[in-house]
C-alpha positions, 0 to 999 in steps of 0.5 A, spaced: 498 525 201 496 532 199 494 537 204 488 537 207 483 543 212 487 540 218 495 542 215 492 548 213 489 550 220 495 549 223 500 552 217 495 559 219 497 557 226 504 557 225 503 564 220 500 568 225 504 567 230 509 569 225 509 576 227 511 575 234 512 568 237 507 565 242 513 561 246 521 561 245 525 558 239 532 557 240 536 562 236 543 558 234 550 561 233 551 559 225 557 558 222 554 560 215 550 565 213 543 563 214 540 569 210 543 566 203 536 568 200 536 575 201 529 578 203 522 581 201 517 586 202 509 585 199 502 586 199 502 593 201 497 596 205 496 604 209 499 602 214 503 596 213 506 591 209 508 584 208 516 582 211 519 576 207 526 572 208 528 565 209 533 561 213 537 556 208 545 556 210 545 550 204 540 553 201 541 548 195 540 541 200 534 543 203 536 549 207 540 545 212 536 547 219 532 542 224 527 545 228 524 551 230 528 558 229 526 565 233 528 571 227 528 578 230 525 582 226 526 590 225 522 596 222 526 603 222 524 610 219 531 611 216 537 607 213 541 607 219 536 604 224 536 609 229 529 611 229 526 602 229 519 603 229 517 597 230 520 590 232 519 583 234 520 576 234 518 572 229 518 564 228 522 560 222 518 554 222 520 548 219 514 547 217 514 552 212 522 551 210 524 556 215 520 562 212 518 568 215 512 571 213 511 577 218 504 582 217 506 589 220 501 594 221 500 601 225 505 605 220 505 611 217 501 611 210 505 613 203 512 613 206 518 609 206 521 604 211 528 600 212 527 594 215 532 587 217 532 580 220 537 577 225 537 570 227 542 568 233 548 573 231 546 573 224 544 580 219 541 580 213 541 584 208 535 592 209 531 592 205 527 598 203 519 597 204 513 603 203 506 603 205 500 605 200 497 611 200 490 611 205 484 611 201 482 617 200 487 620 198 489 622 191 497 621 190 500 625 184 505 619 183 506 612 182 512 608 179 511 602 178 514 596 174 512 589 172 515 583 169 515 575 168 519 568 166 525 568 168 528 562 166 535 561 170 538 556 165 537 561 159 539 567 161 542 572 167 538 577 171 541 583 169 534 586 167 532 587 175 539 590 176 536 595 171 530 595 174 532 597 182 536 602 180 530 605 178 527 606 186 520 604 184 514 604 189 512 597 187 513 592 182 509 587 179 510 580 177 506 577 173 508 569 173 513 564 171 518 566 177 521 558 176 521 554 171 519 546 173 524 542 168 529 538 168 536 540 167 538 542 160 544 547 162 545 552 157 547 559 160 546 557 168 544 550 170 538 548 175 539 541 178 536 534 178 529 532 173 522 535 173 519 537 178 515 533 183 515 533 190 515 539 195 522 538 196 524 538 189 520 545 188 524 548 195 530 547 193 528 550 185 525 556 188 532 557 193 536 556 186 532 562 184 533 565 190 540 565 190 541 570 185 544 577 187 540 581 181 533 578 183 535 579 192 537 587 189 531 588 186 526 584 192 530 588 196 527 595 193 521 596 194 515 591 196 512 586 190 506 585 189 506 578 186 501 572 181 503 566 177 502 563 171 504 556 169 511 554 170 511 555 177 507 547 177 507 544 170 508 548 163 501 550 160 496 546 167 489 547 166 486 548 174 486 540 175 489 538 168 497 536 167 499 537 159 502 530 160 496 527 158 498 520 162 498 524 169 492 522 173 488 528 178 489 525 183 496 525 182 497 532 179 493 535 185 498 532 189 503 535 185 500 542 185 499 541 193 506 541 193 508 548 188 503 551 192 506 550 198 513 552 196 510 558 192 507 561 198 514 559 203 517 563 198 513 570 196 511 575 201 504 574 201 500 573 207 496 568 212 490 569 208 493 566 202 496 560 205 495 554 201 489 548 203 492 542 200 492 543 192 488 550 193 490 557 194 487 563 193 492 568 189 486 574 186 486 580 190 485 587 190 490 593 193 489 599 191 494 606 191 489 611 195 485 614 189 490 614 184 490 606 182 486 600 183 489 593 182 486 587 180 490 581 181 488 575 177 490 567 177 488 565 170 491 558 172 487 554 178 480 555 175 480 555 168 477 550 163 482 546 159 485 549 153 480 547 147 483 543 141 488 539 144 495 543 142 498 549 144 496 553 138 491 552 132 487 555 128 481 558 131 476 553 133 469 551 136 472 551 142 475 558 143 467 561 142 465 556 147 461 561 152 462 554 157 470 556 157 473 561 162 479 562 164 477 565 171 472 561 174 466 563 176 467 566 183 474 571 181 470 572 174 464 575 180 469 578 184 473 582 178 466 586 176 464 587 182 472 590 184 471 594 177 464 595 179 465 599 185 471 602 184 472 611 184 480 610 183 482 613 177 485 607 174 483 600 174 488 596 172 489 588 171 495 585 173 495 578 169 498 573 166 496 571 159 495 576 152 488 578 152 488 582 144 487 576 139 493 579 134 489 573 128 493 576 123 500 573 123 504 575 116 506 569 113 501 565 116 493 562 116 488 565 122 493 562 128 494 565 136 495 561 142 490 556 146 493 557 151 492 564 152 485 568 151 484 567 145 483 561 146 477 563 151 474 568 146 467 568 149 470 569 155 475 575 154 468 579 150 464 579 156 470 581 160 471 586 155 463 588 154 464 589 161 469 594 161 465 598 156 458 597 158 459 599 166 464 605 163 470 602 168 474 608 169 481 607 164 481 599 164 489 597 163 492 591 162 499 588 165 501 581 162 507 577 162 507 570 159 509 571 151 517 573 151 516 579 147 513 586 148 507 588 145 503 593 145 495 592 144 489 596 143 484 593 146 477 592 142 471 590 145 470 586 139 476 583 135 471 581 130 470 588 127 477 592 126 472 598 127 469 596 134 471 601 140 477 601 144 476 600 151 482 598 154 490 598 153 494 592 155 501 593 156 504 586 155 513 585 158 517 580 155 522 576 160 526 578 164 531 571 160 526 566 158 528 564 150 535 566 152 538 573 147 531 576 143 532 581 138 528 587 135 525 582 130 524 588 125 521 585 120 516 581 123 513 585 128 512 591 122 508 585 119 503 585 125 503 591 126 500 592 120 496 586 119 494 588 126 492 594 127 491 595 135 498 592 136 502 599 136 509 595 138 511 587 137 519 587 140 523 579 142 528 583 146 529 581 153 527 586 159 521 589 164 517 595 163 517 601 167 510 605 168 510 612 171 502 614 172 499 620 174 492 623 175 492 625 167 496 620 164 500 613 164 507 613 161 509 606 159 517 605 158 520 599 155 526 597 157 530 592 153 537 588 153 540 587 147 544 580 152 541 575 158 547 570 155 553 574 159 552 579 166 552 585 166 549 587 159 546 596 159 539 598 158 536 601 153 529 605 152 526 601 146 519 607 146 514 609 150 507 610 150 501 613 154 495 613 155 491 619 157 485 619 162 478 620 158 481 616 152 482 610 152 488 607 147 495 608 146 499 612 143 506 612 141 511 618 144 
């Protein structure tokens, strides 16, 4: 049965109390560690963030505990918890595979923190947690990175092991964190057949968990986190299953099911626990003055896809002014974020390419359905709007496409000539597609073809920002292999976009 208002009262009940539990919960002696899934930090705010771990001896067999466990948690000032903060007992409840989602408030603004679990006579790993700037403040700096699809069967996550090494203040996720299909082992092996139940969906999520690259980079600092599709079923349309003979009904109960298992597993907070099929992901965080960030879910209240498949010609359907990707209320609630804002930058982080690259050498007119261009009426008006309210430096994150681009954005892809109004920075996978490579030929095409797209590269990797009051500075970071542990990192360009000037430039 998908859950309904009465469940999602009482899993709130049960996050709230999260934080420092009303009765006492028994803290057993384990025999293993129960800590197997690492640890996590979300959501920031001024004066807090979102602690995240899950207890799971068997990790891969449902978790392997029957009740309710009390977990101690603990915030400290340094490294070595000499100076705790701050420190309480939180609830593991089954209902909730065991997850703790500890909201912590009253700490100092722009700082780092350190904090651990324990559960009877067992440590988890520290972890390494930072509150944002207050919201007056003008920071001089932030570091940033963003990433997306990391298939575990087609590659290692190497890349996170990059990225950590870098110590950022906050990493984006931009979605395809598991991959919902059978198993089909190539460079690593999921377990069992496509995903269905909640069961299926925690045990998936605890394979992905497991690994030690992913736990490295969790660890580091808070991730702020989206999906896109395969954390339900590849290519969902809100209530429509690409499968076409998948009834509602059905799908519904299914996405209940990912739902669920995605807030048990991410650092989010009580205001985004799942009602039955339904869960509200888009927000806004923002960096003192420096930063606005504009979190979007492109998968819950779009429309369907137009033409049936999954890319096509341009069609009747893509200038559909019907279409949207974000629905109604989060399209209102988007302007009026970028409406009202004074930050500095005014940034989307996002799921799917929004630039319409329709010249593809080699090819007729064709781009993807799946992505904004097959919503093209609804991309323009986003895009109109950024240019007509004179949002101050639109950037775009974007993950999904398993290749690097970067794209100017045009307030009419119509015209070649039309204006630039926005950069959209889009990452490759962290695995996904297994090995990439340059594809030199190829992306020299589109770029030619194309002239706002100033980088096309398949390599796997992440892309790190550095952001200031004048300038943002993007770095690709690639890997020549996924296929084998350990691969070395490169800089595959850089690009800036200078405050006042919209579009990107090679340095």
């Amino acid at each position: 049965m998908t859950l309904g208002r009465r469940q999602f009262v009482h899993l709130a009940a049960i996050a709230a109390a999260s934080a420092g539990c009303s009765r006492q919960d028994r803290a057993p002696a384990f025999t293993t560690d129960p800590f197997t899934l690492g640890v996590a930090s979300g959501d920031p705010s001024p004066d807090g963030f979102v602690l995240w771990t899950r207890l799971a001896p068997d990790p891969l067999n449902g978790g392997g505990i029957d009740g309710d466990v009390g977990v101690r948690w603990e915030i400290a000032s340094d490294d070595a918890f000499r100076q705790v903060v701050r420190s309480g007992t939180a609830t593991a409840s089954a209902e909730l595979a065991h997850s703790v989602h500890v909201e912590v408030a009253g700490l100092e603004a722009d700082r780092w923190y350190w904090y651990r679990f324990s559960a009877g006579d067992a440590v988890s790993a520290t972890g390494r947690a930072r509150t944002m700037p207050t919201p007056e403040a003008m920071p001089d700096r932030l570091s940033l990175a963003f990433a997306s699809c990391q298939h575990y069967e087609t590659g290692f996550y190497t890349a996170y092991e990059h990225m950590a090494a870098e110590h950022p203040d906050l990493v984006f996720h931009l979605g395809d964190y598991i991959y919902e299909g059978a198993a089909r082992p190539r460079v690593r092996a999921h377990r069992g057949e496509e995903l269905a139940s909640l069961e299926d969906y925690r045990n998936r999520y605890a394979l992905y968990r497991t690994d030690p690259d992913l736990q490295l980079a969790h660890a580091a600092c808070p991730w702020i986190v989206t999906w896109d599709d395969h954390e339900v079923d590849n290519n969902y349309a809100a209530d429509i299953s690409e499968q076409p003979d998948v009834r509602r009904e059905a799908f519904l109960e299914r996405r209940a099911a990912a739902y669920q298992a995605y807030y048990e597993h991410m650092p989010l907070r009580a205001s985004q626990i799942p009602s039955g099929p339904s869960m509200r992901l888009y927000r806004k965080l923002s960096y003192g003055r420096l930063a606005q960030f504009t979190v979007l879910d492109t998968r819950q209240y779009r429309t369907d896809q137009p033409c049936g498949d999954r890319t096509q010609p341009p069609c009747e359907g893509a200038s559909d002014p019907a279409a949207t990707l974000l629905g109604d209320g989060q399209r209102r609630w988007l302007f009026d974020a970028l409406r009202e804002s004074s930050a500095e930058w005014n940034v989307i982080p996002q799921q799917v390419m929004m630039a319409q690259v329709d010249r593809m050498p080699g090819d007729d007119v064709r781009y993807s359905m799946d992505q904004w261009p097959g919503y093209a009426a609804s991309r323009d008006r986003l895009l109109g709007f950024l240019a007509e309210s004179r949002v101050r430096n639109p950037v775009v994150l974007t993950g999904d496409i398993h290749t690097n681009w970067v794209n100017d954005l045009l307030v009419d892809f119509g015209d070649p000539a039309s204006p630039v109004v926005a950069t959209e920075f889009v990452g490759t996978s962290i695995s996904s597609s297994g090995d990439g490579g340059p594809n030199t030929e190829y992306a020299e095409g589109v770029m030619r073809d194309n002239p706002f797209v100033k980088l096309q590269n398949a390599q796997r990797g992440y892309v790190s920002c550095e952001v200031t009051r004048g300038l943002w500075t993007a770095r690709y970071r690639v890997l020549d292999r996924v296929s084998v542990r350990g691969a070395a990192r490169q800089t595959l360009a850089e690009f800036a976009v200078e405050a006042g000037r919209p579009g990107a430039q090679r340095v």
